[in-house]
C-alpha positions in Angstrom: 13.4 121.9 174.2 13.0 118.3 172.6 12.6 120.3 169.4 15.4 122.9 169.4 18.6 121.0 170.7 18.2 118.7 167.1 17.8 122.0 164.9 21.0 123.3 166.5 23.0 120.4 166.4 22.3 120.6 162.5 23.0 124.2 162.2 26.2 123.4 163.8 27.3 120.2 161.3 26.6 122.6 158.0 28.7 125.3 159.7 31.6 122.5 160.0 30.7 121.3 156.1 31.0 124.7 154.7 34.6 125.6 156.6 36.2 122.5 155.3 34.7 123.2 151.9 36.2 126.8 152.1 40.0 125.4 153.3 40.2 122.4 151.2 39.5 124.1 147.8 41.9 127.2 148.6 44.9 127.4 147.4 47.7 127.4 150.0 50.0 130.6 150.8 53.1 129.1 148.6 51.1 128.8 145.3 51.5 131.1 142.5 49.4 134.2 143.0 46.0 134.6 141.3 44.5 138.4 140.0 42.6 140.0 143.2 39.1 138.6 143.0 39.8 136.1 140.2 38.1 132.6 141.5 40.4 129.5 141.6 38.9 128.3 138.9 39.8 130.7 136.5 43.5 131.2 138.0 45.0 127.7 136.5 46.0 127.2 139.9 43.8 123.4 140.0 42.5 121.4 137.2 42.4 122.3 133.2 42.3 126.1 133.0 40.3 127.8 130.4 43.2 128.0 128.4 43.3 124.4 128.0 46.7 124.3 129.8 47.0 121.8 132.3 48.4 122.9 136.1 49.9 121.2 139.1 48.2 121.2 142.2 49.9 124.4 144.2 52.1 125.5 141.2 52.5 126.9 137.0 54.9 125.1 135.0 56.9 122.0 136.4 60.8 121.7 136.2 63.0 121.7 133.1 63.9 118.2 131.7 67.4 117.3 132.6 69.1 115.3 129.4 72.0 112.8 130.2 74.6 113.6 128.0 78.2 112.3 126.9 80.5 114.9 126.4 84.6 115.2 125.4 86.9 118.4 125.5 88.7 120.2 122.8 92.2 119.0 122.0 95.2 121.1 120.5 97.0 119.0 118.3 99.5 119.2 114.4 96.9 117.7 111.5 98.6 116.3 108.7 96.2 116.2 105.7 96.6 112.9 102.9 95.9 111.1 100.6 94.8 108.0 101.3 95.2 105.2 98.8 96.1 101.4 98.8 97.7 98.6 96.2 100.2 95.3 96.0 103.7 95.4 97.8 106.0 95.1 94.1 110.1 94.2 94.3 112.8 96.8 92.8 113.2 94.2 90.5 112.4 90.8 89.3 113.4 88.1 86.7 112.4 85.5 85.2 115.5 83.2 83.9 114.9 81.1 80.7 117.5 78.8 79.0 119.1 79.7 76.5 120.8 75.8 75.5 119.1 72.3 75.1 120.4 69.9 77.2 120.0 68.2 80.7 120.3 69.6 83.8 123.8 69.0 85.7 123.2 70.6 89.2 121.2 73.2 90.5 122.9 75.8 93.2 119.9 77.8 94.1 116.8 77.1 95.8 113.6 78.8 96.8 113.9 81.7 99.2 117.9 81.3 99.3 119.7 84.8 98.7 121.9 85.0 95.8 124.8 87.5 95.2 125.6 89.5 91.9 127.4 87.2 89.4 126.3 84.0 91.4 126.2 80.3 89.5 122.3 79.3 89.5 123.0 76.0 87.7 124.9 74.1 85.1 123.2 73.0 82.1 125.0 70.0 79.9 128.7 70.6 80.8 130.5 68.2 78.9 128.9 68.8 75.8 129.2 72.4 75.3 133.2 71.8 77.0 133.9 69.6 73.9 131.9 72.2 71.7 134.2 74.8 73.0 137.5 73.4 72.6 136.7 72.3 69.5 136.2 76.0 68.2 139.1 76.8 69.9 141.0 74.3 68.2 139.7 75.5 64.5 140.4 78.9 65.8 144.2 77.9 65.8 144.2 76.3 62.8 142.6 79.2 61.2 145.2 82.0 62.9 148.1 79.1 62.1 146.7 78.9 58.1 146.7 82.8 57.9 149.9 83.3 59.2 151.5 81.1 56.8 149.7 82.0 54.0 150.9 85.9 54.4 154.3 85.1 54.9 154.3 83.1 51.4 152.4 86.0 49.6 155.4 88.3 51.1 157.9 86.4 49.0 155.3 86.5 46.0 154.5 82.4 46.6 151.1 82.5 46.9 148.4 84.7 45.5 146.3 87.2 46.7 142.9 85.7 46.6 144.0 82.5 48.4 145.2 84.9 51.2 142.0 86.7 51.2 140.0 83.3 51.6 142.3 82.4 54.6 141.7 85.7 56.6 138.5 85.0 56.1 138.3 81.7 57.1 140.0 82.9 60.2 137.4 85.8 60.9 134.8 82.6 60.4 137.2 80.1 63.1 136.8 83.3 65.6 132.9 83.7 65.2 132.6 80.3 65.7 134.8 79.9 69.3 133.0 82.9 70.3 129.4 81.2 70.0 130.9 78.3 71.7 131.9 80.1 74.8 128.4 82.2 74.7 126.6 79.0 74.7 129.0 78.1 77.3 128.6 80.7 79.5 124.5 80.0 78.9 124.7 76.8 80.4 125.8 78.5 83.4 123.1 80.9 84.2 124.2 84.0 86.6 122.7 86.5 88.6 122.5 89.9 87.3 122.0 91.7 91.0 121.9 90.5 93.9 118.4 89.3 95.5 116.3 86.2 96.8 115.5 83.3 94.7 111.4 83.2 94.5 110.8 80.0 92.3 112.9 77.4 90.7 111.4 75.3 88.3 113.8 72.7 87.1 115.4 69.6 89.3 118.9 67.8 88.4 118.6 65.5 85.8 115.6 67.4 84.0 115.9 67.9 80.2 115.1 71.6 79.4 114.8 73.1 76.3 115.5 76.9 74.8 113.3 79.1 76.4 111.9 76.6 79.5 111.9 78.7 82.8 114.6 78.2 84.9 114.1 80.6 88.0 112.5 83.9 89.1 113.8 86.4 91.3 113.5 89.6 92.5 115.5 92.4 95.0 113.2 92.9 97.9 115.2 96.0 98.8 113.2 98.2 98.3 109.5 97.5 97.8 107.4 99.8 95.4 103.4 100.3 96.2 101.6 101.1 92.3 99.2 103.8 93.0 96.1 104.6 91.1 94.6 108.1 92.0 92.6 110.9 90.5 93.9 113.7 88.6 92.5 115.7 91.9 94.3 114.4 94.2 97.2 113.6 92.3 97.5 117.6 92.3 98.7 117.5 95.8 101.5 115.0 95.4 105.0 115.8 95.1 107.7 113.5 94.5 109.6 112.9 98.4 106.4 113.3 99.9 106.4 111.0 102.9 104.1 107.8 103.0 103.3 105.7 105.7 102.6 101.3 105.2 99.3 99.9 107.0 98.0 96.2 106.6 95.2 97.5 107.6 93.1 100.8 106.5 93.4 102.3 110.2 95.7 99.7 111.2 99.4 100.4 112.8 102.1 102.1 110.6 104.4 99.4 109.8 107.1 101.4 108.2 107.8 104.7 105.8 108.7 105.8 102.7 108.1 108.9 99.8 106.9 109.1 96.6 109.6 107.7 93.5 107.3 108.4 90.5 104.2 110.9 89.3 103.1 110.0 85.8 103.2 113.0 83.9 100.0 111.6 81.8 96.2 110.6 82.5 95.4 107.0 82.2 92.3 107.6 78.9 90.4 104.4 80.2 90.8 104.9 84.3 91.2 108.8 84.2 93.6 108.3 86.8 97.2 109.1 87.4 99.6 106.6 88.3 101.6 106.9 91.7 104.7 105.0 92.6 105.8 105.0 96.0 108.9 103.1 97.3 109.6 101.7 100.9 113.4 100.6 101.6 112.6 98.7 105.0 108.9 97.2 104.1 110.5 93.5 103.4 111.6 93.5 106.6 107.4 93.2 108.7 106.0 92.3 105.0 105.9 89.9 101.7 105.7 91.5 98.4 102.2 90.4 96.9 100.6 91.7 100.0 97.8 94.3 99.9 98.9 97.3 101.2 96.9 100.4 102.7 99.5 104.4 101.5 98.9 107.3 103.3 100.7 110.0 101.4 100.9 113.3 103.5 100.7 115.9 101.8 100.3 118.9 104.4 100.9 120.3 107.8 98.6 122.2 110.1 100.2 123.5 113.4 98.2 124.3 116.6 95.0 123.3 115.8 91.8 122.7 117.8 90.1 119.2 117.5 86.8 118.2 118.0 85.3 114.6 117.7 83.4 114.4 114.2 79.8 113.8 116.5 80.1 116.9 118.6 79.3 118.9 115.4 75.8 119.6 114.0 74.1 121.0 111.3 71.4 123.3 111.8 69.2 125.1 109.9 72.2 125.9 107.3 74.6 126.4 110.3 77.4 124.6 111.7 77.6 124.3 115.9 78.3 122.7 118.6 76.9 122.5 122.3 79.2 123.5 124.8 78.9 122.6 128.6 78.3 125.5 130.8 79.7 125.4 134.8 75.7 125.5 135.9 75.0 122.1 134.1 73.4 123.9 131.3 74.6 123.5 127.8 75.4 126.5 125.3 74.6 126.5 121.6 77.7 127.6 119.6 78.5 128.6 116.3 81.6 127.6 114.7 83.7 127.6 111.5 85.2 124.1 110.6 88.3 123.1 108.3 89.8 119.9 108.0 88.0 116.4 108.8 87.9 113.0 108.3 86.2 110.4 109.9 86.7 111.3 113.4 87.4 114.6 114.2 86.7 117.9 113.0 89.3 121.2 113.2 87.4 124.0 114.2 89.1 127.3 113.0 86.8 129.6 114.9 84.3 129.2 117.4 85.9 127.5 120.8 88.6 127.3 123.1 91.2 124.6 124.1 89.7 122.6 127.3 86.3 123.8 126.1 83.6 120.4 127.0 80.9 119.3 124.3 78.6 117.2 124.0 79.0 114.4 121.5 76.0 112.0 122.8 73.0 113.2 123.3 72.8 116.3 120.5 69.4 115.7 118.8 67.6 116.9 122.4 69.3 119.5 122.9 68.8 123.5 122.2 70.3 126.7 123.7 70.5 126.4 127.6 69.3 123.2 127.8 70.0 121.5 131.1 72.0 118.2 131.3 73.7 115.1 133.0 77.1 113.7 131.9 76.6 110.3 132.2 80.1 109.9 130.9 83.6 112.0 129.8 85.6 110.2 126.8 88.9 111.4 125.3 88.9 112.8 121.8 89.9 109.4 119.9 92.4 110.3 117.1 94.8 108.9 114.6 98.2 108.6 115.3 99.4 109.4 111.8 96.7 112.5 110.8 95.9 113.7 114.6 99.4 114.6 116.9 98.0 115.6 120.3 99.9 118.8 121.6 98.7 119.1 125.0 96.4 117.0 126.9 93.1 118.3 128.0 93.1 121.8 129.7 90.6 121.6 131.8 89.5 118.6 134.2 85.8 117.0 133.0 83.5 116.4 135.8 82.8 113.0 137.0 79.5 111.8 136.0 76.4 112.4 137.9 76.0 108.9 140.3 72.5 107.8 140.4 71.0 108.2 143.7 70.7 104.6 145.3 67.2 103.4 146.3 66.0 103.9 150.1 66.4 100.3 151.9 63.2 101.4 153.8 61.4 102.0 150.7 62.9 98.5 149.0 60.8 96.5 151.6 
């Protein structure tokens, strides 16, 4: 009896080694069905397969990668295509005043930024002097008229001869030439103003001795200003004079105000190969200083309902153009599409979407056809005011973006 009870007792353990053995190596009821007969081993369902294939305890393939994304919807919006270009603010017209006497200066009457009328006085250049000159010349003019007259009456009567006569109208011809100059150089010593505009420099001070041909002033009629354009014979192609142009400071800065073309050279610059461009801006004094550097946008055409995409949401593939659309199951929908006009910042697609259709515009290099996503955020499609005119806003309502699930507290501690 001493001798059985320990061989049962050991039969009984190896029994209870084997059935745990059996349970804990079997795979459970929800795993993915083996072949009749195949061993575990072979089925994938554990371990490295023969295939080399690695499987999850109790399961095949694990779940599909989720990708966070950044998408933006279509807009409907008027594109106006340009020509983009930039230069110096120029006036209508400036002047630079020289003298025309020699003499000293008696008064000066305009100053530096002052606005001066048509016909206005800028200063008086040695008065008395060139007074004295004149009424002198006057005064020989006189005598001259007074010698001729008396001279014909005589050679009426036959008292005096023809040849004296001659010499006296000619001496009176000489008399009038000569008040004439005076009253030019006269009038010189008085400088005007030929149109009316703002004084931009004056160079001389009362008292100052100037000489012919010594600056006097400059200045120049702000209204309006003219932009000098330099652009190539392509582009100079689309340009029409009236077109309408729009003043920036800054190359995507604020419009500060319009105008339209003035001038198309009908030649090609030989050294530049370029075609010059003038555009004029009547209201441009008003927020700006001529000498500034300017930024043109010349429009040139109109597009009406068209569909806008930003620039990013738009791949190249493999020779094709496309774009990933969101799907309502959070999956994302390859797409290919025919583009037109872009810049910068947005693309027009011609064919391909719908307004209020959602893309992805962060995120793109991860993704392929039905690829499943997360929108970590929804941004509006950011467009210029002067190229890009929104129509509509967006049709359809983006999602909000997935909230990351906040941590357990119980887990935390």
């Amino acid at each position: 009896m001493k001798v059985i009870l320990p061989r049962v007792f050991a039969a009984l353990v190896l029994v209870a080694v084997g059935w745990y053995s059996n349970n804990f190596f079997s795979p459970s009821e929800d795993t993915t069905a083996k072949p009749q007969g195949q061993p575990a081993w072979r089925s994938g369902a554990m371990g490295r397969g023969m295939g080399g294939g690695r499987g999850g305890y109790g399961g095949g393939s694990g779940p599909q990668e989720v990708i966070p994304v950044e998408v933006s919807s279509t807009l409907l919006a008027v594109i106006r295509e340009r020509v983009r270009s930039s230069g110096i603010l120029e006036p209508e017209r400036e002047v630079t005043v020289l003298s025309r006497v020699e003499g000293t200066v008696d008064e000066v009457k305009a100053v530096e930024g002052a606005r001066i009328n048509e016909g206005e006085n800028l200063c008086a250049i040695d008065q008395r002097e060139l007074r004295i000159a004149a009424e002198v010349a006057n005064i020989e003019l006189e005598q001259a008229n007074a010698n001729y007259d008396r001279l014909e009456a005589l050679a009426k009567t036959g008292n005096s001869s023809g040849e004296v006569l001659e010499n006296a109208r000619f001496a009176k011809k000489r008399a009038q030439a000569g008040h004439e100059t005076a009253m030019i150089n006269l009038g010189h010593s008085m400088p005007k103003a030929l149109f009316d505009g703002v004084v931009v420099r004056r160079r001389i001070e009362p008292g100052q001795y100037v000489r012919v041909g010594d600056e006097l002033f400059t200045y120049a009629d702000f209204e309006p200003l003219r932009v000098r354009m330099f652009l190539p014979e392509g582009e100079a192609q689309d340009l029409e004079i009236g077109q309408r142009c729009v003043l920036r400071s800054e190359s995507d800065g604020p419009i500060l105000t319009e105008g339209s073309i003035e001038r198309i050279s009908p030649v090609i610059d030989r050294q530049s190969l370029t075609v010059e461009v003038l555009a004029v801006f009547p209201e441009a004094a008003v927020t700006l200083r001529p000498g500034s550097f300017v930024h043109v946008d010349v429009i040139t055409r109109t597009l009406e309902n068209r569909v806008v995409v930003p620039r990013k949401a738009v791949a190249s593939r493999q020779g094709r153009t496309m774009v990933y659309r969101l799907l309502d199951d959070e999956t994302v929908q390859e797409v290919e599409v025919v583009t037109g006009f872009e810049n910068d910042s947005i693309v027009v697609i011609e064919e391909g979407l719908e307004i209020g259709d959602r893309l992805v515009v962060q995120g793109i290099e991860k993704l392929k056809d039905r690829s499943k996503v997360s929108i970590y955020r929804s941004i509006p499609v950011e467009v210029d005011e002067l190229t890009v005119e929104p129509l509509q806003t967006e049709a359809k309502k983006s999602p909000e973006p997935m909230k990351s699930p906040k941590p357990n507290s119980a887990e935390g501690k």
